[in-house]
C-alpha positions as CSV (number, residue, x, y, z in Angstrom):
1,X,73.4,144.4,61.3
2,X,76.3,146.5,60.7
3,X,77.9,143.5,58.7
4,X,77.5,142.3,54.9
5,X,75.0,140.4,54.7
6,X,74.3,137.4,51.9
7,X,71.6,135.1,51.9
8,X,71.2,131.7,49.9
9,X,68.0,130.1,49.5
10,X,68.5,126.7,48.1
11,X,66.7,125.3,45.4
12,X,64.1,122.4,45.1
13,X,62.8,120.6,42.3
14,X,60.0,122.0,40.0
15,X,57.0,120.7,39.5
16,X,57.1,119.2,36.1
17,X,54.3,122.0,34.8
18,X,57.2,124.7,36.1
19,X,55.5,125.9,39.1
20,X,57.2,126.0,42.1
21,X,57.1,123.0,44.9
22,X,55.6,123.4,48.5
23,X,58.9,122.8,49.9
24,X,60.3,125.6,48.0
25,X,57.1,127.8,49.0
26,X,58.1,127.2,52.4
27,X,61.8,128.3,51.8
28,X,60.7,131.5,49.8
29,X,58.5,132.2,52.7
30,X,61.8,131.8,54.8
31,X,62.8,134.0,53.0
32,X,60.3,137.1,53.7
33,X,61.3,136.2,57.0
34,X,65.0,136.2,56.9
35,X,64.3,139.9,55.1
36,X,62.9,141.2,58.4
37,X,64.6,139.3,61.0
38,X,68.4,140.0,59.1
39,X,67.6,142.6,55.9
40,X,70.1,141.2,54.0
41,X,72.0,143.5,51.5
42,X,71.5,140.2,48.6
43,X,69.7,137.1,48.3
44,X,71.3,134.3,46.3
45,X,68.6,131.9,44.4
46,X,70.4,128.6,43.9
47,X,69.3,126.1,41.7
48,X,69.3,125.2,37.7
49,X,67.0,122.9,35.7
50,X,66.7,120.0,37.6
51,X,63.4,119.0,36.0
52,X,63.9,118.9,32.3
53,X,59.8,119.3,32.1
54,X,59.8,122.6,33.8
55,X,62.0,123.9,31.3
56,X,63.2,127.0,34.0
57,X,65.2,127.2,36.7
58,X,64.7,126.7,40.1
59,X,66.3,130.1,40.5
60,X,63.7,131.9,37.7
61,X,60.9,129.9,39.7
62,X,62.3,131.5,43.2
63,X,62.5,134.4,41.3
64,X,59.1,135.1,39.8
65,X,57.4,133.7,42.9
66,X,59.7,136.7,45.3
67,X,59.2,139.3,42.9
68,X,55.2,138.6,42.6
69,X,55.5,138.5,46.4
70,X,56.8,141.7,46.9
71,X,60.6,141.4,47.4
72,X,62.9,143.9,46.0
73,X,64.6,142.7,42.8
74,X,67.6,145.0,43.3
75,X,68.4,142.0,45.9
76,X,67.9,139.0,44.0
77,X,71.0,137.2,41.9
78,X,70.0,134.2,40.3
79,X,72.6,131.4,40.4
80,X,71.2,128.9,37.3
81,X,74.0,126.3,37.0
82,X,73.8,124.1,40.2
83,X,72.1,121.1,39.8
84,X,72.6,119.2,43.6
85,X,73.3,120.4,47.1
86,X,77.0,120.0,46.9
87,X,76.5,122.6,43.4
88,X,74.7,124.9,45.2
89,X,77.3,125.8,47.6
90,X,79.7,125.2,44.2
91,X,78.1,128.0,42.8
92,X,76.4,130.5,45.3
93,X,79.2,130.6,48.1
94,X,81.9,132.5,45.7
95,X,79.1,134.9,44.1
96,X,78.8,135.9,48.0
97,X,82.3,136.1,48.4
98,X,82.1,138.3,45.3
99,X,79.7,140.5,47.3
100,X,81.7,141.1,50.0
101,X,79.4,138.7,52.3
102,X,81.1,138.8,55.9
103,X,77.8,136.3,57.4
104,X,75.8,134.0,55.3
105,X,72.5,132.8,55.8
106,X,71.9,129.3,54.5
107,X,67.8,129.0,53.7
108,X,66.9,125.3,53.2
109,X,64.8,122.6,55.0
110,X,65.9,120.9,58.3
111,X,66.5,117.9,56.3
112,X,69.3,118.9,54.2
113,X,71.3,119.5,57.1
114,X,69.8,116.5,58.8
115,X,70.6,113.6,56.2
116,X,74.4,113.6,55.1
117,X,73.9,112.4,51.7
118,X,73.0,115.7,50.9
119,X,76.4,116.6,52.4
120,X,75.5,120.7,52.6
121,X,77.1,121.9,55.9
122,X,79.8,119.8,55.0
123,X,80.0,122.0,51.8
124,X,79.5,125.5,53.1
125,X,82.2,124.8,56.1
126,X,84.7,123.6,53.5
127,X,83.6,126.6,51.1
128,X,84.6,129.2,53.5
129,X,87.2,127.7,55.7
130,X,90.2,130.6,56.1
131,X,87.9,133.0,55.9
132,X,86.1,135.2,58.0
133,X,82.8,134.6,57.0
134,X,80.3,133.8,59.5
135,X,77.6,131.0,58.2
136,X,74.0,130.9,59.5
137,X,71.2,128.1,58.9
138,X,67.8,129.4,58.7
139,X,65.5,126.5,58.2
140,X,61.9,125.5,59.7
């Protein structure tokens, strides 16, 4: 793609040890995916400390797991602060602004876009309404 390219891989809850869930294994893993299918110039790691237990992030969890995986930490920018769907897009949408992003790629599971209480494409189309930013959903 000749375009500027941000993903956002949104967060899900630690495990209370601070491991990293299955459903946010299956995101990461997304994630290696979305690298070859898109090479993205960033990835955006979105989620804070939901779990109190795990004491870090869901965005250091991401992290670590990427990293020990094999994915270029040049790319990675950890947004810490979000603590729901809604925050996530709070948070991560302007840091891809920031970055020049002209197409987004949303990383989640179907069901965030699925059930409305979760409210995220509702969030990202409000996010980057009069702009020209293209938004993608990559989710399986």
């Amino acid at each position: 793609m000749n375009k500027k390219v941000v993903a956002i891989i949104l967060g899900n809850r630690m495990n209370d040890d601070g491991t990293i869930s299955e459903i946010q294994k299956n995101r990461l893993e997304m994630a290696f995916e979305i690298e070859q299918l898109f090479n993205p110039d960033f990835f955006i790691l979105s989620g804070g400390v939901a779990n109190k237990k795990a004491i870090i992030s869901e965005a250091e969890g991401m992290y670590d797991y990427l990293i020990k995986k094999g994915m270029n930490k040049d790319k990675l920018i950890m947004e810490k602060e979000s603590l729901t769907t809604v925050e996530n897009v709070k948070y991560s949408v302007p840091i891809a602004k920031n970055l020049g992003a002209e197409i987004i790629i949303v990383c989640t599971s179907p069901y965030h876009f699925a059930d409305s209480k979760y409210q995220a494409m509702e969030s990202f189309v409000k996010e980057i309404r009069g702009t020209n930013i293209t938004l993608m959903t990559y989710c399986k």
